[in-house]
KEVOPA-854297 format. One record per residue (C-alpha): y, x, z; residue in three letters. Coordinates in steps of 0.25 Angstrom, whole numbers, plus 5000, padded with zeros to 4 digits. Last residue first. Example, Ala and Ser with C-alpha at 12.3 -4.5 7.8 and 13.67 -1.06 7.14 Angstrom:
<sites>
499650555029ser;498250495031ala;
</sites>
This chain:
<sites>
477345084963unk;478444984956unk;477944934943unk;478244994929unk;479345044922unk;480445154917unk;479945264926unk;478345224926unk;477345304932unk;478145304947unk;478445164943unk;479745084946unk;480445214945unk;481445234957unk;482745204953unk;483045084961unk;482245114970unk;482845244975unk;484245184973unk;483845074984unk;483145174993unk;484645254994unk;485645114995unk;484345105008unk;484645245013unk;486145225013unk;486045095020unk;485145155030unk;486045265035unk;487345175034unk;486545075044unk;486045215051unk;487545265054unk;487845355044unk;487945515050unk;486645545047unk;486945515032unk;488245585033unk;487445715037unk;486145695026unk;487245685016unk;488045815020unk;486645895022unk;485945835009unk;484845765012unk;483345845014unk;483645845029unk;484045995034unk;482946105035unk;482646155051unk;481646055055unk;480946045043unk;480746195043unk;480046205056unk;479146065054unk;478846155041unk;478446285049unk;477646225058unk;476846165049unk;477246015042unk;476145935042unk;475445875028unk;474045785029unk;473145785020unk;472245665017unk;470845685008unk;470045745021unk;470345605028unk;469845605045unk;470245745044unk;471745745037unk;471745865027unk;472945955032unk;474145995025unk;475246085029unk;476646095030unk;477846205029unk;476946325025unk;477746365014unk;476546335003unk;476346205012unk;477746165010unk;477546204993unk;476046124992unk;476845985000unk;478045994990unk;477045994979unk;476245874984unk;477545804989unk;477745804974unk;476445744971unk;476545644980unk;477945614974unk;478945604983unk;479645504992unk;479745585004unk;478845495013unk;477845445002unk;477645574999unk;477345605014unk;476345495012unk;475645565002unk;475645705008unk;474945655021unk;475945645034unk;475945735046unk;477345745055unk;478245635049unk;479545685052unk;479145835048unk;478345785036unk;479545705031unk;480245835034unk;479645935026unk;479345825015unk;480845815013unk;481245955013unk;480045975002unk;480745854993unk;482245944994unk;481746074991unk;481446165002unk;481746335003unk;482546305012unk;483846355009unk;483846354996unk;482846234993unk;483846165003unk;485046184995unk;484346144982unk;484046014987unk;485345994993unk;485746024980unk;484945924973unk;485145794982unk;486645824981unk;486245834965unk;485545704968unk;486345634975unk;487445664966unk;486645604953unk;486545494962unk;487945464964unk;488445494950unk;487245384945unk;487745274955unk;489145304950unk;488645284935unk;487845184936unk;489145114945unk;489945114933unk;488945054924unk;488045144913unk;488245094899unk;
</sites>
C-alpha cells in the first residue's frame, strides 16, 4: 500500500507534467515549436556551434531524438549543418539567421508563471530547487538505458 507521501509526491508530478504538457501545446500553437525543439533552439543560441551529440548531451535527449528535431529546424530553415574540414565524419550545427531570430523572440521552454517566480528566487532558493529537481531525475532514471528494472549505471 502506497505511503501517504507516495501519494503526494505522485499528485505533484503528475501536475508537473500536465503543466509541462500544456505549455507544450501552448507553444506548438503559437510557434509552431514543441517543447524539445524550443530547447535545442536555444541551447544552440547560447552555445553558438556545437556537434549533434554534444547538443544531446546538453538537452538531455536521445541522440536519436535530437536526430529528428535537428531534420524538422533544418526543413524550416532555423539551423544548418556543416561537415567540420579538419574531420569530414563531424557535423557541426548553427542556428541561420532565421533561427538566432526566432530564439530571441519565443519565451523559455518553462511555463510562463513558473519561469516568473523562478527568476524572482534569490539564487540560493534557485539552486535548491534545481538541486530537489536533479535528485528526482536520479532517482527515477533507469539504472540502464537497455535495462528498465536493472542493470548497471551507464
Amino acid at each position: 500500500m502506497a505511503s501517504n507521501v507516495e501519494d503526494r509526491v505522485l499528485r505533484a508530478l503528475r501536475r508537473i507534467t500536465r503543466a509541462t504538457d500544456i505549455h507544450s501545446r501552448h507553444l506548438a500553437q503559437r510557434h509552431q515549436l514543441t517543447g524539445p525543439q524550443l530547447v535545442c533552439l536555444h541551447q544552440l543560441r547560447r552555445d553558438g556551434e556545437l556537434t549533434p551529440s554534444v547538443l544531446s548531451r546538453r538537452v538531455s535527449l536521445s541522440q536519436a531524438t535530437v536526430t529528428g528535431i535537428l531534420d524538422r529546424l533544418a526543413a524550416r530553415g532555423l539551423l544548418t549543418r556543416v561537415r567540420s574540414e579538419s574531420d569530414r565524419r563531424r557535423v557541426m550545427l548553427t542556428l541561420t539567421a532565421a533561427g538566432e531570430a526566432l530564439a530571441d523572440r519565443i519565451p523559455s521552454a518553462l511555463q510562463g508563471r513558473f519561469a516568473e517566480r523562478l527568476a524572482a528566487l534569490d539564487a540560493g532558493g534557485q539552486a535548491r530547487i534545481a538541486e530537489v529537481l536533479e535528485q528526482i531525475v536520479e532517482m527515477m532514471e533507469p539504472v540502464s538505458a537497455d535495462a528498465p528494472g536493472g542493470g548497471k549505471r551507464g
